[in-house]
C-alpha positions in Angstrom: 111.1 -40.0 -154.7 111.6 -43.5 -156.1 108.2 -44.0 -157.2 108.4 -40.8 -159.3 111.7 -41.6 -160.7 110.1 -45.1 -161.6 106.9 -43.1 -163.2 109.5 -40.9 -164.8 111.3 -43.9 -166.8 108.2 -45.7 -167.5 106.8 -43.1 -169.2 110.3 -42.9 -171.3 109.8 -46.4 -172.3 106.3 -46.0 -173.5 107.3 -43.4 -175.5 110.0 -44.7 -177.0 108.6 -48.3 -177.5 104.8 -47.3 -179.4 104.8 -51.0 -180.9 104.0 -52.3 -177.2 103.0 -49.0 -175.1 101.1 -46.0 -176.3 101.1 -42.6 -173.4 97.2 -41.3 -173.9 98.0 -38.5 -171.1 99.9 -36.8 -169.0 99.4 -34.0 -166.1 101.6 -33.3 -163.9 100.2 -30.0 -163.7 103.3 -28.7 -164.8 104.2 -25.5 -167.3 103.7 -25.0 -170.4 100.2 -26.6 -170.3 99.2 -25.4 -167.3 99.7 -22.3 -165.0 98.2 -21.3 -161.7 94.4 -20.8 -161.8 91.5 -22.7 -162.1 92.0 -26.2 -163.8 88.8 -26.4 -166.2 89.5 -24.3 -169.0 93.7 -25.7 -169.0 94.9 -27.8 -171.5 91.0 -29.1 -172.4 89.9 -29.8 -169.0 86.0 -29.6 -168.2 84.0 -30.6 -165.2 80.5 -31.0 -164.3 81.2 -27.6 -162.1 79.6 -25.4 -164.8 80.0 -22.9 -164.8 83.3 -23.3 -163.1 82.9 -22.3 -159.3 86.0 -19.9 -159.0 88.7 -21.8 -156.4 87.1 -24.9 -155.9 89.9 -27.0 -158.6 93.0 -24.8 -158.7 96.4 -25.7 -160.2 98.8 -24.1 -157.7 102.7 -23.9 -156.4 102.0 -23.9 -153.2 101.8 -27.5 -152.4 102.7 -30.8 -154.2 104.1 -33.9 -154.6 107.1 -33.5 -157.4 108.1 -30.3 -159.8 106.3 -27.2 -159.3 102.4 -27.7 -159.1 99.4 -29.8 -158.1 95.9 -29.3 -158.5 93.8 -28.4 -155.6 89.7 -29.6 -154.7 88.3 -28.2 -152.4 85.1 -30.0 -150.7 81.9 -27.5 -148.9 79.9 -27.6 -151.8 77.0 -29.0 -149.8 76.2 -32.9 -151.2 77.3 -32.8 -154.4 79.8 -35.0 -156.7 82.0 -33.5 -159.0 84.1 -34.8 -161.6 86.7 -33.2 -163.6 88.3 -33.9 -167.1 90.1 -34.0 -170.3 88.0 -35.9 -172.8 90.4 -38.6 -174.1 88.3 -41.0 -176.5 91.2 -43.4 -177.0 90.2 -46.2 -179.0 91.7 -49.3 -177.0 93.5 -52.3 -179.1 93.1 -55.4 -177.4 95.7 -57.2 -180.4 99.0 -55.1 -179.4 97.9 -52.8 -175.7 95.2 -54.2 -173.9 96.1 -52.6 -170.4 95.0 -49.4 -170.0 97.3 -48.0 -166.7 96.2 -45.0 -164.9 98.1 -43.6 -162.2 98.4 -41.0 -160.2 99.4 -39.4 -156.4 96.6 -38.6 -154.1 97.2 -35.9 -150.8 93.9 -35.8 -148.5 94.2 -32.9 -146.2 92.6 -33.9 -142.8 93.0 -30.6 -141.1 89.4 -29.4 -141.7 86.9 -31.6 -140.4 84.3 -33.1 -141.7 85.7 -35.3 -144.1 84.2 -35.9 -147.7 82.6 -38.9 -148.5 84.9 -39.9 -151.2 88.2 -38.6 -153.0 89.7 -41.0 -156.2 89.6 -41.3 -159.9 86.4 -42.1 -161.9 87.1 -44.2 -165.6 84.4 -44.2 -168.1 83.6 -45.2 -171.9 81.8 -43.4 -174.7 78.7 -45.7 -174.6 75.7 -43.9 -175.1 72.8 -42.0 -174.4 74.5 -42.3 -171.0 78.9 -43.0 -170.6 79.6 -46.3 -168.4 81.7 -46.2 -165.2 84.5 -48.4 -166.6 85.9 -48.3 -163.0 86.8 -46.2 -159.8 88.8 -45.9 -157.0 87.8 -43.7 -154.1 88.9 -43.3 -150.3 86.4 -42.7 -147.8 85.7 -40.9 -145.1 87.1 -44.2 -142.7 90.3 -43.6 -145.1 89.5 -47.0 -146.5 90.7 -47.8 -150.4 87.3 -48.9 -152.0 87.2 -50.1 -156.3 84.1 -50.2 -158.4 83.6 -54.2 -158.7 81.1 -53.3 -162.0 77.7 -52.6 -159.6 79.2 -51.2 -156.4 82.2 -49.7 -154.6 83.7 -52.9 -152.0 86.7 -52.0 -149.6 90.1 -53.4 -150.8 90.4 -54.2 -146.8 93.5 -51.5 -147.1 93.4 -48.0 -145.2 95.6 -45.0 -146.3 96.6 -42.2 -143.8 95.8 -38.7 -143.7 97.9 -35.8 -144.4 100.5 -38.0 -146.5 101.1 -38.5 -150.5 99.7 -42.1 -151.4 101.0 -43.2 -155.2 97.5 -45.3 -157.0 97.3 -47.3 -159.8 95.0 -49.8 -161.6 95.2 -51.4 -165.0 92.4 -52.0 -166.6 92.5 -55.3 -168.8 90.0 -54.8 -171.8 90.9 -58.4 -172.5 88.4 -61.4 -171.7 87.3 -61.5 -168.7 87.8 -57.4 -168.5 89.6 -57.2 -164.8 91.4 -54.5 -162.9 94.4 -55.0 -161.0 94.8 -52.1 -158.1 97.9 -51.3 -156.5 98.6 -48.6 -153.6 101.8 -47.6 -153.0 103.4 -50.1 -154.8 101.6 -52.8 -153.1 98.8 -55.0 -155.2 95.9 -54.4 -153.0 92.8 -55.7 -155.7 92.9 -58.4 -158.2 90.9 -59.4 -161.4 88.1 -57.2 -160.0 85.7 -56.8 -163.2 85.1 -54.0 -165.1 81.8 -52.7 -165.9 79.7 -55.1 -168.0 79.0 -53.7 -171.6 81.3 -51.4 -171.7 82.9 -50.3 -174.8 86.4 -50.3 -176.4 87.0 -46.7 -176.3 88.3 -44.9 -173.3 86.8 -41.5 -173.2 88.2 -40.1 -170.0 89.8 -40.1 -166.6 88.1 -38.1 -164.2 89.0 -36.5 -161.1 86.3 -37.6 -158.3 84.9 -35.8 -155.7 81.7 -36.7 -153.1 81.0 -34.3 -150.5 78.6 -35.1 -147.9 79.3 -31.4 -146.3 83.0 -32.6 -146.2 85.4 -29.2 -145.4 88.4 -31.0 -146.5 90.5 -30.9 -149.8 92.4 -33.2 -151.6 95.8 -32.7 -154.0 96.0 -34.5 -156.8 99.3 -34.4 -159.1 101.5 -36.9 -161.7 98.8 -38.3 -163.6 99.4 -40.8 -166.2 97.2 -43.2 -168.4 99.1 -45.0 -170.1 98.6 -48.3 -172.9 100.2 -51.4 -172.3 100.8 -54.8 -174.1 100.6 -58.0 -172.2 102.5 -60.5 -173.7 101.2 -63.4 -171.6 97.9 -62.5 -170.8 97.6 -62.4 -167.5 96.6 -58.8 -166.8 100.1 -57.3 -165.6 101.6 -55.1 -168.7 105.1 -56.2 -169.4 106.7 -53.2 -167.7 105.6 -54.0 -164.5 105.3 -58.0 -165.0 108.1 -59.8 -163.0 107.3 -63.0 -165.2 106.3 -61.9 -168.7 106.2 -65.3 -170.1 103.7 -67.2 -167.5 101.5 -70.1 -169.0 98.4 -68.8 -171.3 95.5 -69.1 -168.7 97.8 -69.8 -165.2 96.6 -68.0 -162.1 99.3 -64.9 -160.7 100.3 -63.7 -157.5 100.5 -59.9 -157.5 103.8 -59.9 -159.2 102.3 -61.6 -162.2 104.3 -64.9 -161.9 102.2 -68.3 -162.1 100.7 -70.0 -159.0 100.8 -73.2 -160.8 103.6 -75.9 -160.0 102.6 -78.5 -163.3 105.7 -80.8 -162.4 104.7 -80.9 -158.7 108.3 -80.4 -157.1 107.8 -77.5 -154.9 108.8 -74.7 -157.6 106.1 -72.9 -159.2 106.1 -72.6 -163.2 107.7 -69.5 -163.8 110.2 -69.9 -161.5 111.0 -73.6 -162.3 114.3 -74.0 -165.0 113.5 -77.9 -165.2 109.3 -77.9 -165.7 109.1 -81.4 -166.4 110.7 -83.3 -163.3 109.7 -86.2 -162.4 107.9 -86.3 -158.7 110.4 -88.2 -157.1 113.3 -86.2 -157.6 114.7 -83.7 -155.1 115.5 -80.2 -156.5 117.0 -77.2 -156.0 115.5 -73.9 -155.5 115.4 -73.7 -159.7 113.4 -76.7 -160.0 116.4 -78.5 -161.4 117.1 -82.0 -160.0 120.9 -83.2 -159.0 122.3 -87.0 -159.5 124.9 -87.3 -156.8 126.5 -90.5 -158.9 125.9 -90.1 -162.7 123.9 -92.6 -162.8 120.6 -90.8 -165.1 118.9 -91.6 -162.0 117.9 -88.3 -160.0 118.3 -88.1 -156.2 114.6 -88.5 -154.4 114.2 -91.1 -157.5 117.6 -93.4 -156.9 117.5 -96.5 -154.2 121.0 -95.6 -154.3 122.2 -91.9 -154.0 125.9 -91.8 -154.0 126.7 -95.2 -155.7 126.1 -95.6 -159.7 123.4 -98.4 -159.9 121.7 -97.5 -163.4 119.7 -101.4 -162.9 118.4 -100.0 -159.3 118.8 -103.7 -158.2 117.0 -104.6 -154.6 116.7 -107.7 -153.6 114.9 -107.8 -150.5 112.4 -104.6 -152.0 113.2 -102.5 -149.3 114.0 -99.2 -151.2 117.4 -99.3 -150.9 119.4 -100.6 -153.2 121.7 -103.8 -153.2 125.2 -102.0 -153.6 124.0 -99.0 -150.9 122.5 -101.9 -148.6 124.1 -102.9 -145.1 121.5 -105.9 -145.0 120.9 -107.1 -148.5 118.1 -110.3 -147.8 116.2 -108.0 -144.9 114.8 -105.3 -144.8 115.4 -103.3 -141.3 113.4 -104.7 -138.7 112.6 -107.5 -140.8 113.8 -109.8 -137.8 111.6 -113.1 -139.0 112.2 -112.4 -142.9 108.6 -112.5 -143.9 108.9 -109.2 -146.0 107.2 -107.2 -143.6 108.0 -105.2 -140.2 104.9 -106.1 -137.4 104.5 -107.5 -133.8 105.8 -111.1 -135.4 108.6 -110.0 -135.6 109.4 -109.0 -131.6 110.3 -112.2 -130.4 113.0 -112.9 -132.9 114.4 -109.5 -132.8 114.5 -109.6 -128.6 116.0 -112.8 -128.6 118.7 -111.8 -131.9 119.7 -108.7 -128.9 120.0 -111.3 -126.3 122.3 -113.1 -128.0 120.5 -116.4 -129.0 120.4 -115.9 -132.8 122.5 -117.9 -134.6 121.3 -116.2 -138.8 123.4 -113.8 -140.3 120.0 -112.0 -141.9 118.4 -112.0 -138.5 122.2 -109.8 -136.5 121.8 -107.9 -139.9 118.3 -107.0 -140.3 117.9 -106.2 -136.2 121.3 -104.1 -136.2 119.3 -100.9 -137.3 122.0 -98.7 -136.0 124.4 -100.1 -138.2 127.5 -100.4 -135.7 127.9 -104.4 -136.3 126.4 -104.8 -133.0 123.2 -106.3 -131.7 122.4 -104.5 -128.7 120.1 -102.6 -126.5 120.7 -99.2 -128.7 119.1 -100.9 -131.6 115.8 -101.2 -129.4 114.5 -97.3 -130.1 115.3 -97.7 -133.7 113.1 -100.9 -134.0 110.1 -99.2 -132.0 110.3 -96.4 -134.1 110.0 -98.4 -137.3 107.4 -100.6 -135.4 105.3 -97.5 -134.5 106.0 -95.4 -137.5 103.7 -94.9 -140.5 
C-alpha cells in the first residue's frame, strides 16, 4: 500500500508542477475510461491481436492490485508475441523533462504450468518504415528481471517471485548518453543501461508485452503511469525521486542519485559533504566539516598541537608534535642518540638510559616513551614498537 500511496502523490505533483513534470498517461484500469471487457477498443487501446481474440486481454474486478480493476493476459496462444497499446506520440523535451518514467504493477500467475517466455512492458519511438524498441523489461520463464541493453535482453541478476504483485519502473534519459535506470520494488536493480541507438525524440507508446512459447499462464497488469520528468542535475534520476538533486554536472551516482565522487578527499562524498574544500589533513565529522579543538585556524588532523593554540606550529626537534604540546622538546621519542632519527643506533643508548647510566636530560626524555617521568622496563614495548613500526 505504500508504494501506491507514493504513486498516488507523485502523480499529484506532476500535475500540479507542468513547468518540471508533464503526466503523458494513466491506466489504472479504473471507471470512467474503462469497464469490464476486453481492453483493445477502451480508451484508444489496440494490439497486434487483430482482430481482438475475445478473452485473451480483459479489464476485470475480479482480481488486482489497488481500486477496482486490472487487466488480464492470458498466454495459450501457441508461439506468438503480443503487444498491446494506446498510441501516445509524445514529443520528448530534453531542455525542461528529459526523463520519461513508466511504471507500473506486474502479478504473474504461476498456477498453470507451463510458464510463458516473457511478461513486461515494451517502449518504442515513431521512427520509420519500422518503430524502434526504445527499451523493455520482461520476466522470464526462470522469473529473472531481464532490460533491453539497445541489441538484446541481459538479466539484471534480480529474480521476482510468483503469485505476488511486483511494482516496476525505469526512466528513460533522452539526454546524452540516452540510459535507463530500472528499479523493482523500490530497489535500483539496472543502471545507465542504453537506450536503443537512433532512436527518435518522440515517444509513441508503451506496450503491454507478452511471449508465449505454449505458456498456460496469465499475468495482471494494473497502475500504469508514464510520466515526464526534469532532471535538474543531470544525472538521470528525475527530481522527484532524486535524493541529491544538486550533484556535480557529470559525477558518477549510486542508486539514490547522490555523487560517488569525494573531490576534497576526507572520507565524505560530494553531495553529502557541507565543507567540499577541506584540506586532506583535517579530521571531519560525518558532514565533511573539520573541528579546531583550540581556535587556533589550524584544523585538527592538520595541527602538531590539538588542544593548545599554537597558530606558528613551532617544532623544534621536527617530530610532529609541536613545542608547547611536547613532553621532550630536543628528541623526538626513541630518538635515544639525538641523530634525528629512530634505528638500531639508537639501542645501546636507550638500554643503558633504562639501566640507569645516562647522565642527558634529552636522552631520560626522549627514552621515557610512556611519559610517567620514569626510565624503566615499561618503556621497553613502546620503543620496539616504534623501532618495528612503519
Amino acid at each position: 500500500m505504500r508504494a501506491i500511496f507514493a504513486r498516488a502523490i507523485l502523480v499529484i505533483m506532476v500535475t500540479a508542477s507542468a513547468a518540471q513534470a508533464q503526466l503523458i498517461y494513466s491506466a489504472p484500469f479504473e471507471t470512467p475510461a474503462f469497464a469490464n471487457g476486453n481492453l483493445v477498443g477502451q480508451d484508444g487501446w489496440v494490439s497486434t491481436d487483430s482482430p481482438a481474440t475475445p478473452g485473451l486481454a480483459m479489464v476485470q474486478n475480479a482480481f488486482f492490485q489497488s481500486g477496482a480493476r486490472a487487466t488480464r493476459i492470458d498466454a495459450a496462444i501457441g508461439f506468438a508475441s503480443h503487444w498491446w497499446w494506446k498510441p501516445l506520440n509524445f514529443p520528448v523535451i530534453v531542455g525542461s523533462a528529459p526523463i520519461v518514467q513508466i511504471s507500473f504493477d506486474m502479478y504473474l500467475d504461476a498456477t498453470t504450468q507451463p510458464l510463458s517466455s516473457a511478461w513486461g512492458v515494451d517502449v518504442y519511438d515513431t521512427s520509420v518504415p519500422v518503430a524502434r524498441r526504445v527499451s523493455a523489461i520482461i520476466v522470464n520463464d526462470a522469473d529473472q528481471v531481464l532490460v533491453w541493453d539497445g541489441f538484446s535482453f541481459f538479466s539484471t541478476g534480480v529474480s521476482v517471485t510468483r503469485n505476488a504483485w511486483h511494482s516496476f519502473r525505469i526512466d528513460l534519459n533522452y539526454a546524452a548518453p540516452r540510459e535507463a535506470n530500472l528499479f523493482v520494488d523500490g530497489q535500483i536493480v539496472a543502471q545507465e543501461v542504453a537506450l536503443e541507438p537512433g532512436i527518435t525524440m518522440t515517444l509513441a507508446d508503451v506496450d503491454l508485452y507478452h511471449v508465449d512459447g505454449n505458456g498456460a499462464d496469465k499475468g495482471f497488469y494494473d497502475n500504469l503511469y508514464v510520466v515526464a520528468l526534469s532532471d535538474t542535475d543531470g544525472d538521470g534520476f528525475p527530481n522527484v525521486d532524486d535524493a541529491c538533486p544538486a550533484t556535480g554536472i557529470g559525477e558518477p551516482v549510486d542508486g539514490m542519485g547522490c555523487s560517488l565522487v569525494d573531490t576534497d578527499g576526507d572520507g565524505v562524498l560530494n553531495d553529502l559533504d557541507l565543507c567540499p574544500a577541506t584540506l586532506a589533513c583535517a579530521t571531519v565529522n560525518g558532514q565533511g566539516c573539520p573541528s579546531d579543538s583550540d581556535g587556533d585556524t589550524l584544523f585538527n588532523g592538520c595541527d602538531n598541537c590539538p588542544n593548545i593554540a599554537n597558530t606558528n606550529q613551532d617544532d623544534f626537534d621536527r617530530d610532529g608534535i609541536g613545542d608547547l604540546c611536547d613532553f621532550c622538546i630536543n628528541r623526538a621519542a626513541g630518538d635515544a642518540n639525538g641523530d634525528g632519527d629512530v634505528d638500531g643506533l639508537d639501542i645501546p643508548r636507550f638500554i643503558g638510559t633504562i639501566f640507569g647510566t645516562s647522565v642527558n636530560p634529552d636522552d631520560d626524555c626522549a627514552c621515557d616513551l610512556n611519559h610517567d617521568l620514569a626510565n624503566d622496563g615499561f618503556d621497553i614495548p613502546l620503543f620496539v614498537n616504534i623501532l618495528l613500526g612503519p
